[in-house]
C-alpha positions as CSV (number, residue, x, y, z in Angstrom):
1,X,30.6,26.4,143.1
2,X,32.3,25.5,146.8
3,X,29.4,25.5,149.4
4,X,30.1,28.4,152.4
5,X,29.0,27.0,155.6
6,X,26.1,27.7,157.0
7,X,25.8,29.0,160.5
8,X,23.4,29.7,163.0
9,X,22.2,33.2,164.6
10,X,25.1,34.5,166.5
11,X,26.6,34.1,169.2
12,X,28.8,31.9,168.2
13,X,32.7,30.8,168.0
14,X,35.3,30.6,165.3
15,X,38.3,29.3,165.3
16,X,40.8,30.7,162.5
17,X,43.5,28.8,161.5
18,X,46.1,30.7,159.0
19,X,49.0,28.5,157.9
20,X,51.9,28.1,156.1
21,X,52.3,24.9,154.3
22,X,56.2,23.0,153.1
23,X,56.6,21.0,150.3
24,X,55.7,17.6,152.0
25,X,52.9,15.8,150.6
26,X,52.9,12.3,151.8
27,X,49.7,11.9,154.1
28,X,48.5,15.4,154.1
29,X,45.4,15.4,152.0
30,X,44.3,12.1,153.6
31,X,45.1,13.4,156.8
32,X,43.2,17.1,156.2
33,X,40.0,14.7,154.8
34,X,40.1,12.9,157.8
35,X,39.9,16.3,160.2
36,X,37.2,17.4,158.2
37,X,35.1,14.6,158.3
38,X,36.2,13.9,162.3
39,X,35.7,17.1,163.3
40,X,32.3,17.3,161.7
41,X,30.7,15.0,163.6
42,X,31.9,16.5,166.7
43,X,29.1,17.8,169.2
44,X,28.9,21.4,168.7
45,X,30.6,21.7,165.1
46,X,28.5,24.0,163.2
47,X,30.5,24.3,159.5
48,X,34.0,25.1,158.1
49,X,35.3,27.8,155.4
50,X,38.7,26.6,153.8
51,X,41.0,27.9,150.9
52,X,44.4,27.8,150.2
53,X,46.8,29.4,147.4
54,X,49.2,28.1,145.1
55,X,52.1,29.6,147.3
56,X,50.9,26.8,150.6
57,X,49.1,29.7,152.5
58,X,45.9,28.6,153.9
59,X,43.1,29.8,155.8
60,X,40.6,27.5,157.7
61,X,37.9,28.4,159.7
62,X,35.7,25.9,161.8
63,X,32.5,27.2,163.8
64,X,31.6,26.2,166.9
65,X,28.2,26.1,169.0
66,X,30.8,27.0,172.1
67,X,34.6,27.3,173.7
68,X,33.8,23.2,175.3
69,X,33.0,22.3,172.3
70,X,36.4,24.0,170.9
71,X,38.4,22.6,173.8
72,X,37.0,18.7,173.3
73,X,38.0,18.8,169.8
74,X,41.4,20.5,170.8
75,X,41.7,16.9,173.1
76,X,40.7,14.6,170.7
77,X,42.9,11.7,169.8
78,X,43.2,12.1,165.8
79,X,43.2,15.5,166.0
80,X,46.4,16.0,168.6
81,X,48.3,13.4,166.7
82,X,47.4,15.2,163.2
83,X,48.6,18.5,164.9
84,X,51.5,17.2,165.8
85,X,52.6,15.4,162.2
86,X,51.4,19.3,161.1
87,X,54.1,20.3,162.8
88,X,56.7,18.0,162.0
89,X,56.1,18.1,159.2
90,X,53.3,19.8,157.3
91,X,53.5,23.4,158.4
92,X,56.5,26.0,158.1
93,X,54.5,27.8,160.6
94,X,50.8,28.6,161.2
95,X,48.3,30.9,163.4
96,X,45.0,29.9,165.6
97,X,43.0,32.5,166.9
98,X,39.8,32.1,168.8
99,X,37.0,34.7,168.4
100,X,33.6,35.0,169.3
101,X,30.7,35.5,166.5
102,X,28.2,38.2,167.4
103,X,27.4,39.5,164.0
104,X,26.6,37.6,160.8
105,X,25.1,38.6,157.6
106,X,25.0,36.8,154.0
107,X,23.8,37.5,150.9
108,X,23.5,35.4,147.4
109,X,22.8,36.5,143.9
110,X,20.1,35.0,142.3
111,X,20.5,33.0,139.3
């Protein structure tokens, strides 16, 4: 089974990113590894949630301690030059959407 991440008591911030993927390939999975593993060890990254279909849409969400944390990753180096090969070349089209955490529940069967 995929792990969920795990988060921290609210409050908190997500950031949501819904996408739209074309039907290049070259230097997209080394280049979404990379993120993943960049943005982890980020001051302030909590966890990330990610799926994606067979038609290309995919939903990502990263969690963050708070919006400076959100904005330094926004300005790191990797990441802006990633985002912008996503969007020459990567992406049809894709959504980011900010929101603040105040409620969280889980729950896990046991067996």
């Amino acid at each position: 089974m995929t792990e969920l991440a795990t988060t921290p008591a609210p409050p908190y911030y997500a950031v949501i990113f819904t996408s739209l993927r074309t039907d290049d390939e070259q230097g997209y999975g080394l280049t979404a590894e990379r993120m993943m593993e960049l943005a982890a060890q980020q001051p302030g990254f909590l966890g990330v949630d990610a799926a994606r279909d067979g038609d290309g849409v995919g939903i990502t969400v990263s969690y963050w301690q708070d919006l400076e944390s959100i904005a330094n990753w926004r300005k790191h180096g990797e990441h802006t030059a990633a985002r912008n090969a996503g969007r020459q070349r990567w992406y049809r089209c894709f959504r980011l959407r900010v929101a603040k955490v105040e409620r969280a529940s889980d729950w896990e069967a046991d067996r």
